[in-house]
C-alpha positions as CSV (number, residue, x, y, z in Angstrom):
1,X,96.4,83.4,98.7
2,X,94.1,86.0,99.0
3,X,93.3,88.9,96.9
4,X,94.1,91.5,99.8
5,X,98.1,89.9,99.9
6,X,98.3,90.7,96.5
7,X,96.5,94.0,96.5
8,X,97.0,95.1,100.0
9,X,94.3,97.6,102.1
10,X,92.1,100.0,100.5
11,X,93.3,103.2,102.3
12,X,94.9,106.7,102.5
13,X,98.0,106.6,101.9
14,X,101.5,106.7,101.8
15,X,102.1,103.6,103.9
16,X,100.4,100.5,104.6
17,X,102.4,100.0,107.9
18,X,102.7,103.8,109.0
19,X,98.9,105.2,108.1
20,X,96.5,102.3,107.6
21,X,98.3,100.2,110.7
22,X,98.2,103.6,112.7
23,X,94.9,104.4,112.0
24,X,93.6,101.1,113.1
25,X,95.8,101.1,116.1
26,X,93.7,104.4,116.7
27,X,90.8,103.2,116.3
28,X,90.9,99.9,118.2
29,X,92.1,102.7,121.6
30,X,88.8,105.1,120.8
31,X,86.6,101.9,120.6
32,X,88.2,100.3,123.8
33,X,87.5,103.6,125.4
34,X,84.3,103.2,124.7
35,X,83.6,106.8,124.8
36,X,85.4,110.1,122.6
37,X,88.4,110.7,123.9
38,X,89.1,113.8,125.3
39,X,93.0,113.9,125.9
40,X,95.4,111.8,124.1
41,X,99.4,111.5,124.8
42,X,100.7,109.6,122.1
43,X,104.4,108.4,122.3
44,X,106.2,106.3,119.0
45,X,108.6,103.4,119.1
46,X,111.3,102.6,116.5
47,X,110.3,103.4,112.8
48,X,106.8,104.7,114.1
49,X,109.2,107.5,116.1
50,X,112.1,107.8,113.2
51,X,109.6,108.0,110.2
52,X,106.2,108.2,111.8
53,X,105.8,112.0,110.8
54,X,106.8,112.0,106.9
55,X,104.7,108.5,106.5
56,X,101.9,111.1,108.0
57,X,102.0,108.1,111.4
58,X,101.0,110.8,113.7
59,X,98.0,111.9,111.8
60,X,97.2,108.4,111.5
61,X,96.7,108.0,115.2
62,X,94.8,110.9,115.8
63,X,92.4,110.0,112.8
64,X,92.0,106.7,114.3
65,X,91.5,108.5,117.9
66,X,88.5,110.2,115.8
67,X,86.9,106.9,114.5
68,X,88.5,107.6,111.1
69,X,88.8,104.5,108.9
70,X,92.4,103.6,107.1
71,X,90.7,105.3,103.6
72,X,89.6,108.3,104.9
73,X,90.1,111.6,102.4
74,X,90.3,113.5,106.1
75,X,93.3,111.4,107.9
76,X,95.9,114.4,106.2
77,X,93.6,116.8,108.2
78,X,93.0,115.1,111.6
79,X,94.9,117.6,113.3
80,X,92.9,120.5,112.6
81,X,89.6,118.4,113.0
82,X,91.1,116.8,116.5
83,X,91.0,120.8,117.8
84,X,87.7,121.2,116.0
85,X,86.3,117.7,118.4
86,X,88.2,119.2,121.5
87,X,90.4,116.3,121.2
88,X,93.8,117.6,123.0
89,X,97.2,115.4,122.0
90,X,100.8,115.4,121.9
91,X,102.7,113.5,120.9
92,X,106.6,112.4,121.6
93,X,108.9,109.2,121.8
94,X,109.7,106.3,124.1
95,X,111.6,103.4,124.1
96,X,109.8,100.7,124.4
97,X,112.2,98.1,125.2
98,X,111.5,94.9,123.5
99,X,108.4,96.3,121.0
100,X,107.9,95.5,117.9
101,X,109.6,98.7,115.5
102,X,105.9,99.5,114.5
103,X,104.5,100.7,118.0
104,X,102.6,103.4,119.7
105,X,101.6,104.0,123.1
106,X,98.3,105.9,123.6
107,X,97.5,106.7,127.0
108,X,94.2,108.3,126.6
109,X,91.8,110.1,129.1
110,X,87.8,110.1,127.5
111,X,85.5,112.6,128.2
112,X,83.9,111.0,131.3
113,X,87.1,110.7,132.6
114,X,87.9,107.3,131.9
115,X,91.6,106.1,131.4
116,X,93.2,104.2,129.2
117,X,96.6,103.0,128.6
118,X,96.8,100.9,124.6
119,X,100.2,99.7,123.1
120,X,99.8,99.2,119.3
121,X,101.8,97.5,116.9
122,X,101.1,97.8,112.7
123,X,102.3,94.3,111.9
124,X,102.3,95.1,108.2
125,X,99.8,95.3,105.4
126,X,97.3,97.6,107.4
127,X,96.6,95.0,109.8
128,X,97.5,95.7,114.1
129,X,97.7,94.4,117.1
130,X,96.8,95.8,120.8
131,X,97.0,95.4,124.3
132,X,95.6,97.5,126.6
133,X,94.4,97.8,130.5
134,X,92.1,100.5,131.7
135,X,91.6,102.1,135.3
136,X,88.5,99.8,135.8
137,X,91.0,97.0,135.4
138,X,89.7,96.0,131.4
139,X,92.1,94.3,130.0
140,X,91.8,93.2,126.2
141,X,94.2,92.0,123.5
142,X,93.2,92.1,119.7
143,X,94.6,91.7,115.8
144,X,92.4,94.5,113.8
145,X,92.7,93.8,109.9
C-alpha cells in the first residue's frame, strides 16, 4: 500500500473523482492537442452530467483545457480566466452508451486549427483514463495519475 491510497491526491477540491479526475482529463486533451485550444465543446456522461456542476466537474475541464494542475487555487475561476485566454466552450450532456459514469467528451478545435476529439474517464482517486483520435489520424490511449 501506498501513502497516496491512504491519503489520496493533493488537489482542489471537493471531489477526487469530479475535480482532480476532470482536471487531468483536461489536461491530458490540451497536451494531446499539442497546442492552446481555442474552442472546446464539452459534453458529460452519467454522474459527470448529474453532479458534474455542484462537484465544480465543469470548471475542472476547462482548468485542465488551460494546463491547470488538480491543486490549482484558480480551477473555481477557470471560467472567467478561459474568456480572459480566448478559450470559447460549452458545455452539455450525452449519452455515451456503454461509458464508464465518470466521462467527458471534449471535442476540441486549437488555435491552428487542429481537431481533436478525447473521451475521458476519472476512474477514481484523481487518477484518468483517455482515448482520443485527431484529424491527422493520432490516435493515443493513456492512464494520467
Amino acid at each position: 500500500m501506498r501513502l497516496f491510497d491512504v491519503l489520496g491526491p493533493v488537489m482542489t477540491g471537493p471531489s477526487s473523482s469530479h475535480t482532480a479526475g476532470a482536471v487531468r482529463i483536461g489536461s491530458t486533451a490540451r497536451r494531446l492537442l499539442g497546442e492552446q485550444p481555442a474552442e472546446a465543446e464539452i459534453l458529460l456522461y452519467g454522474s459527470f452530467a448529474a453532479t458534474g456542476r455542484g462537484h465544480g466537474t465543469d470548471r475542472a475541464l476547462v482548468a485542465g483545457l488551460l494546463g491547470m494542475q488538480p491543486d490549482d487555487d484558480r480551477i473555481p475561476h477557470s471560467f472567467a480566466l478561459a474568456k480572459e485566454a480566448g478559450l470559447h466552450f460549452k458545455i452539455s450532456t450525452a449519452n455515451l452508451r456503454g461509458a464508464h459514469p465518470n466521462t467527458a467528451m471534449l471535442r476540441l478545435v486549437g488555435v491552428s486549427g487542429r481537431k481533436l476529439e478525447v473521451v475521458g474517464s476519472s476512474i477514481g482517486g484523481g487518477s484518468a483514463s483517455a482515448r482520443s483520435t485527431a484529424s491527422r489520424q493520432i490516435s493515443a490511449a493513456t492512464t494520467i495519475r
